[in-house]
N, C-alpha and C positions, 0 to 999 in steps of 0.2 A: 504494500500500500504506500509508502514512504517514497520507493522509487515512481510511482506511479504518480503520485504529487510532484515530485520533482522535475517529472519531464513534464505536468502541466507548468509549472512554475517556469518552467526552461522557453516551454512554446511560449506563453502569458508574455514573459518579457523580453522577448525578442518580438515580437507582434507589436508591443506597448513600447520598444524603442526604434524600431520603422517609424510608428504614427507620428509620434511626437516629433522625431527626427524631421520628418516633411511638414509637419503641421509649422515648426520654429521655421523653416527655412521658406518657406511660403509667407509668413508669417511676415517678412522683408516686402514683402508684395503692395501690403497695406500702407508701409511708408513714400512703396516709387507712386501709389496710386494717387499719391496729398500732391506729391510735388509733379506730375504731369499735370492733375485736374487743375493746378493752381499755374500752369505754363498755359494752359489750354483757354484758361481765364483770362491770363494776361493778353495773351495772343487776339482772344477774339475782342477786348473792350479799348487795348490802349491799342492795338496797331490793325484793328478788324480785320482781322484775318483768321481762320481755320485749318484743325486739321483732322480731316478725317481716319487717319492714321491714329494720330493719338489720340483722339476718343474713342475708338475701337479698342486699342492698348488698354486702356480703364476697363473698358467693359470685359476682355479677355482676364486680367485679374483677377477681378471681379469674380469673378466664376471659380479663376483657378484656386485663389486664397477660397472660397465658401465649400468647394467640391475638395478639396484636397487636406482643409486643415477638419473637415468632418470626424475623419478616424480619432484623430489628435482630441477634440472637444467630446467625444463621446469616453475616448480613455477618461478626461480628466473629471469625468461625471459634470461637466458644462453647458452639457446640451438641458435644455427644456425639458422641467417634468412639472406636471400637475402633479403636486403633492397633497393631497386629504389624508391618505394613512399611511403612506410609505416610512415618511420622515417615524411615526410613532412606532414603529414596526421593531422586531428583533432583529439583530443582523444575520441570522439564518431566514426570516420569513423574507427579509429583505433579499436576502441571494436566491431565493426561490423564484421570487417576482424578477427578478434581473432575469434568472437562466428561463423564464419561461417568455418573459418580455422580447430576449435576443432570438430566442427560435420559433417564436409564434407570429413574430413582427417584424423586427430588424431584418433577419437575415428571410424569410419569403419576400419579403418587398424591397431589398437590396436584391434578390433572385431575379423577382418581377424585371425591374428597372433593364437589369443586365440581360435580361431575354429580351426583351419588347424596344430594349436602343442598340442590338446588338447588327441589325439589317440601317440601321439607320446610322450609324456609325461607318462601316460596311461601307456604304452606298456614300458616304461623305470620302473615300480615300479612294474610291473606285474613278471619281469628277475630279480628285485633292478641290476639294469644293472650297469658292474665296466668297470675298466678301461680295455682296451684292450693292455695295456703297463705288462707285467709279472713285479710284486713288484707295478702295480700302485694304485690310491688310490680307494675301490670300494663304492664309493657315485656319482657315474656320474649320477643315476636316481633324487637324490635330485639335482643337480646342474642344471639338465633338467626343476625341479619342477620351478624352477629362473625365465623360459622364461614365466608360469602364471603367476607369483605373479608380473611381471616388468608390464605386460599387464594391470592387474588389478590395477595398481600403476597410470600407464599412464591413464586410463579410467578415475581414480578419480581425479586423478590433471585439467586430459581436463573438465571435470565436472566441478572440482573449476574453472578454468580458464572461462569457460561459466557463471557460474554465477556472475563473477566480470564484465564480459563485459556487461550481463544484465543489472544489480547495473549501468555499466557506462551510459547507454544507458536511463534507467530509472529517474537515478538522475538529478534533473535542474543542468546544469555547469555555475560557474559565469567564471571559465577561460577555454574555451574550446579548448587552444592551448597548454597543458602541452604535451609532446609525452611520458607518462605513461600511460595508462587505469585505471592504481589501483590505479592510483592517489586519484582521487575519491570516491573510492571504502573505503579509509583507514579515512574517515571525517565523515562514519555514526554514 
């Protein structure tokens, strides 16, 4: 059983340091986005002029920091929860609702997503499909590629995230009132 925790602990945090790893380095994305929109500002009020270039560049960010640092904000339990009973909860009912939350939701509709933009994706590198803006930028079929690799991001994080609630569910708890699940998870 021991070893069997470990090699969850082993996948867990290699999973949980991929995400992070992209999530910080995209993360950079948010600062070039301040200082184009603030070029793209300047541009159009002091010297009226545009570019279609570089508002497309925001807009591909955009995407990439939201699709990309997913994985990252779901490890650090950052995403969005409607909380009524979770927070009161024990951290074993709590890891229960996690591992049933990651396979009955997370990972079907991260499944969905990846089936149903999989010909559309496909079909975007088959044209290398550009912008439909004259002067815009033509990599919209790689920007398309975004919505698998965000898919495939989420699947491994819901992954790691299932096998922390295993780990919690598995391990004897001497305090089983912390409201973290990976509380536990971080003392093997």
């Amino acid at each position: 059983m021991k070893y069997l925790l470990s090699v969850f602990k082993f996948i867990s945090n290699i999973i949980d340091s991929f995400n992070l790893a992209i999530g910080k380095a995209v993360s950079w994305l948010v600062v070039l986005m301040v200082v184009i929109t603030f070029g793209v500002v300047v541009m159009r009020y002091l010297f009226n002029t545009g570019s279609i270039q570089a508002q497309e560049t925001i807009t591909y960010m955009h995407a990439i920091v939201f699709m990309l640092a997913a994985a990252a904000t779901l490890k650090q339990d950052a995403h969005v929860r409607v909380d009524i009973f979770y927070g009161k909860m024990s951290v074993k009912k709590q890891a229960i609702v996690n591992f049933l939350g990651n396979l009955f939701l997370l990972i079907p509709v991260c499944a969905f997503i990846l089936w149903s933009s999989w010909d559309y994706v496909l079909d975007a590198w088959d044209i290398k499909e550009s912008s439909r803006e004259a002067g815009g930028l033509p990599w919209v079929y790689l920007l398309k590629t975004v919505i698998i690799i965000f898919c495939g991001m989420l699947l491994l994080q819901g992954l790691s995230e299932m096998l922390k609630s295993l780990m919690t569910l598995i391990i004897p708890s001497e305090n089983n009132t912390n409201t973290k699940h990976s509380a536990n998870v971080t003392e093997l």
